[in-house]
DRENDO-1510 file (C-alpha; in Angstrom, 1 decimal, always signed):
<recs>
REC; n; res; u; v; w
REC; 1; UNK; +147.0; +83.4; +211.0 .
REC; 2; UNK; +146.5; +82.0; +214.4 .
REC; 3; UNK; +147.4; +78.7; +216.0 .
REC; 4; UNK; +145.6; +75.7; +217.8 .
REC; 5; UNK; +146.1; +72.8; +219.2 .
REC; 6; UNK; +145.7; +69.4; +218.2 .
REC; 7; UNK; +146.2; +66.2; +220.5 .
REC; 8; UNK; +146.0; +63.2; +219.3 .
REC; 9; UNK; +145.9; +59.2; +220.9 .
REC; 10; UNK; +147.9; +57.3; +218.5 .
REC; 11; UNK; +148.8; +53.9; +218.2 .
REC; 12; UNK; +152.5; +53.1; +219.5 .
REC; 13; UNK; +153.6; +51.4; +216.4 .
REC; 14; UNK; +152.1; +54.3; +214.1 .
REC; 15; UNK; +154.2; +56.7; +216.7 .
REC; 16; UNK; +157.4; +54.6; +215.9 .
REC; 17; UNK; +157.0; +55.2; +212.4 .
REC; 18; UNK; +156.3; +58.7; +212.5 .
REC; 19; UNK; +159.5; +59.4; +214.1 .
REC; 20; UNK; +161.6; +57.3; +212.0 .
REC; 21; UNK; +160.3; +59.2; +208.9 .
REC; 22; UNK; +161.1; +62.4; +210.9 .
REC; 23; UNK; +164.7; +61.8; +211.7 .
REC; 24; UNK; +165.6; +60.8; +208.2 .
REC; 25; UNK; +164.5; +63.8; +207.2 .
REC; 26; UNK; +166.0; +65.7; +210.3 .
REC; 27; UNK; +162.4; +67.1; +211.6 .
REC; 28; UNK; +160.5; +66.7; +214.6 .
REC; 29; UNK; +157.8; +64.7; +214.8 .
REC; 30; UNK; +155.3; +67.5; +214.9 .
REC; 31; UNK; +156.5; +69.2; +212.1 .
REC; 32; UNK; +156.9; +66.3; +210.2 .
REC; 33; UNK; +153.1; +65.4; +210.6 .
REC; 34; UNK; +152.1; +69.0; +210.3 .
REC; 35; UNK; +153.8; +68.7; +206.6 .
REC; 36; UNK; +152.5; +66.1; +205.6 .
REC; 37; UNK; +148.8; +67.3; +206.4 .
REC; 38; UNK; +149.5; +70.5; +204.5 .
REC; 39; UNK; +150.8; +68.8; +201.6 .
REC; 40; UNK; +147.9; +66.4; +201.5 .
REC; 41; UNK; +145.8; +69.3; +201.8 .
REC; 42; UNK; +147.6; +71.2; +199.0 .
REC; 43; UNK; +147.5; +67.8; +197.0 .
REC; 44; UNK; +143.3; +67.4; +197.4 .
REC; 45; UNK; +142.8; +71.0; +196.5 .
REC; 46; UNK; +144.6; +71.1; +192.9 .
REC; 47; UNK; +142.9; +67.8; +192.5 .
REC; 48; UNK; +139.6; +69.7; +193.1 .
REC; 49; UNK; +140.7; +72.6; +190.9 .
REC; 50; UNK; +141.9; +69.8; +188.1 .
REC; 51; UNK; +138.3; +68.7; +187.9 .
REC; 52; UNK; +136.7; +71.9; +188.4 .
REC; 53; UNK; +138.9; +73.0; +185.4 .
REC; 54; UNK; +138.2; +69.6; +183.0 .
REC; 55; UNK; +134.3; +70.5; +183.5 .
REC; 56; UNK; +134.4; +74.0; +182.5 .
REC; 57; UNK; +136.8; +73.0; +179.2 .
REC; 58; UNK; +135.3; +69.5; +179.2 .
REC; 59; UNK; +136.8; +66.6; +179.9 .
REC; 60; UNK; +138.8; +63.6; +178.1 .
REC; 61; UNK; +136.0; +61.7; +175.7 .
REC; 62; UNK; +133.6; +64.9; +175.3 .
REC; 63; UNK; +134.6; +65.6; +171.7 .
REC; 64; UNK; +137.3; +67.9; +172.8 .
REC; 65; UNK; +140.1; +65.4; +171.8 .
REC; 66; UNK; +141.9; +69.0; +169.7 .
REC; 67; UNK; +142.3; +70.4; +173.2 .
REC; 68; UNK; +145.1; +69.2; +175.9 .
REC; 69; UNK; +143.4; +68.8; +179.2 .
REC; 70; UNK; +144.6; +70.5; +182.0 .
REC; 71; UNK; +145.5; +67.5; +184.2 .
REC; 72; UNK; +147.9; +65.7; +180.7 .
REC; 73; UNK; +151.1; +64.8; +182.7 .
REC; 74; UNK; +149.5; +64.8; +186.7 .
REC; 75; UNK; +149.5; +61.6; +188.0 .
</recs>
């Protein structure tokens, strides 16, 4: 897997933030923004396979009330 870069113009405030979160949890702010993009993408994709998953088993209200859906217990 190859690399690229990214530059972003941020707002100063936003920057502030960024690297308080980071130091608390000992990080740079790079990686700490790089983490929190993956998990967000990791996040939206077992959504997508949550609701993929509900519409091949159906989903709560189709008359499958015997069957636990895949998503019981995801918030």
């Amino acid at each position: 897997m190859g690399t690229s870069v990214l530059s972003l113009r941020i707002d100063r405030d936003l920057l502030e933030r960024l690297r308080h979160q980071a130091a608390r949890r000992g990080m740079s702010v790079q990686d700490y923004v790089v983490r929190t993009l993956i998990r967000d993408d990791f996040d939206q994709r077992f959504q997508t396979a949550v609701e993929e998953t509900e519409r091949f088993y159906g989903s709560p209200g189709s008359g499958d009330e015997d069957q636990v859906r895949p998503s019981a217990g995801i918030r």
